[in-house]
C-alpha positions, 0 to 999 in steps of 0.5 A: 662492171669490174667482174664483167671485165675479168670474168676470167679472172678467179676470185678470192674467198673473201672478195667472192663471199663481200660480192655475193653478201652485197647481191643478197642485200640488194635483193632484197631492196637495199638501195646500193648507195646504203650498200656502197656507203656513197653517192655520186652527186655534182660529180662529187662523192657524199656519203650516205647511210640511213639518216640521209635521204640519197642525193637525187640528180634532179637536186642537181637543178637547183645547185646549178641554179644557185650557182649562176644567180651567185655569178650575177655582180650584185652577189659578186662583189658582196665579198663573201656570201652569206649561205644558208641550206635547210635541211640540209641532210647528207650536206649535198646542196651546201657543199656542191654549191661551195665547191663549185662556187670557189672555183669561180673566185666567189667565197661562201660561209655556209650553213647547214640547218637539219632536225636530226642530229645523225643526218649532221653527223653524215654532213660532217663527215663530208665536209671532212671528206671533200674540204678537208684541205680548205683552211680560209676563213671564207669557206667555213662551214658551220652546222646546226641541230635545229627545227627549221629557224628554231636555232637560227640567228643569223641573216643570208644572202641565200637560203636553199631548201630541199624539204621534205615534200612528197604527201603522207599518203603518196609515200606508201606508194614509192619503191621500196628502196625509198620507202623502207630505206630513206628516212620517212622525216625526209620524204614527208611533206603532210598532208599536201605535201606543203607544211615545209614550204610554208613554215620556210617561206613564213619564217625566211623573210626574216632570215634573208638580207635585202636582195636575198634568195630563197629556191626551193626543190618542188615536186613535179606537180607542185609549182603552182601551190608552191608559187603561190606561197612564194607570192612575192607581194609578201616579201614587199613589207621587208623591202626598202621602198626607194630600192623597188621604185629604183629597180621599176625604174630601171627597168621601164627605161630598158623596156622604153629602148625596146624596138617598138614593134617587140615594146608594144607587144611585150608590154601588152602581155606582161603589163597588162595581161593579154593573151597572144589572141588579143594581142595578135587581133589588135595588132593585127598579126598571127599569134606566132608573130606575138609569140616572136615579138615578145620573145625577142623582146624578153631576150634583150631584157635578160641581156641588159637586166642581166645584173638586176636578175636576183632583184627583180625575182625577189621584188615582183610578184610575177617575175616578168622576165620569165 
């Protein structure tokens, strides 16, 4: 862009001859963070080189996601969370998740998990680069070479993972910026895409505090599958009995003090299983009724839940307020 606005502007030797080393480089698919050495990621600059899968916007979501869950008070008032990113890669997920967390008075002790020893090397040097001014103990970071849990020992209030997902097969088929040049142990997910998730999920239970979160990146066509090994019914044996029957409680008063005629509906969907068209022929209304009513039911829910929204994710299989 610089060039476009000074084209008439005469360059330097050696500003012409790093400008057109870099065009060759890109011709040939070189992706231009590896030419650049940096990307741009939650508004933050990381670097990357070759041992880093390139920090992608759609990771973003999930950084934004973890960083609302934390504003819940059931992890305020926790003082200093407990946060655990696997594979953890250029650090991204980690660092952006802290930086922004702080700036809302909520202090973390990350950790970043990776198998390769070259990729921590690249999150250090980040952490370098972007908390180099942090000295409270709050924000510390610590960093470990390990397989998955392999080397893992200590409990979190939250763990976060981007893991390798895409399909053996499905890689030979992706451009070649990313093919050739991301890390091939960060793209590979097996077979079907899933090995990680299940080994994470297998092993997590026993690395999450009560209450804690595990969220994933997912590939675009992979919700179902990964739900399905999410299946919260798993993580019930690890959950003290009084605090889920606390919650169902709980929650059952607020849906008692629902207006009726948004109760009956939104229980006959969420309780019991029913489509709009049952429900809509017993009440005898339209679906786009059912729809509304359920809506507006599912709104005050979230609004007077809205403390308890970590927990109930956590706890019930079926997250009914989603």
């Amino acid at each position: 862009a610089w060039y476009y606005a000074h084209m008439d502007e005469m360059l330097d030797k050696k500003t012409e001859s790093r400008y057109l080393e870099m065009c060759a480089k890109r011709a040939q698919h070189i992706p231009l963070q590896h030419i650049t050495g940096s990307q741009e990621f939650m508004g933050l600059e990381f670097l990357v080189n070759e041992h880093v899968l390139i920090p992608r916007q759609d990771t973003e979501v999930l950084v934004e996601e973890a960083l609302e869950i934390m504003k819940q008070e059931i992890f305020r008032s926790k003082g200093c969370l407990q946060l655990l990113d696997m594979c953890t890669g250029s650090g991204c997920i980690l660092l952006s998740v802290m930086h922004y967390a702080e700036q809302e008075g909520i202090f973390i002790e990350g950790t970043g998990v990776d198998f390769s020893e070259q990729a921590l090397m690249v999150a250090q040097k980040n952490e370098k680069h972007l908390r180099s001014t942090k000295k409270d103990e709050k924000g510390k970071v610590n960093w470990i070479l390990s397989d998955l849990f392999e080397n893992v020992s200590e409990t979190y209030d939250m763990i976060l993972s981007n893991p390798p997902y895409i399909r053996t097969a499905e890689i030979e088929k992706l451009q070649d910026e990313v093919k050739l040049h991301d890390p091939f142990s960060a793209l590979d997910g097996k077979e079907d895409g899933l090995y990680f998730y299940r080994k994470i999920v297998t092993d997590a239970k026993q690395f999450l505090k009560t209450g804690g979160i595990l969220a994933f990146e997912i590939g675009y066509d992979q919700g179902k599958e990964v739900s399905d090994l999410m299946n919260m019914q798993e993580m019930l044996q690890e959950t003290d009995f009084y605090q889920l029957e606390e919650l169902k409680r709980r929650i059952k008063e607020v849906v008692d003090a629902l207006p009726p005629i948004y109760r009956e509906a939104f229980v006959m969907h969420r309780f019991k299983n029913k489509s709009y068209k049952e429900i809509a022929e017993f009440l005898q209304i339209s679906p786009k009724t059912v729809d509304y009513r359920i809506q507006q039911a599912l709104k005050q829910l979230r609004i007077t839940l809205k403390d308890y929204l970590p927990q109930i994710m956590l706890l019930f299989p079926k997250n009914i307020l989603s």
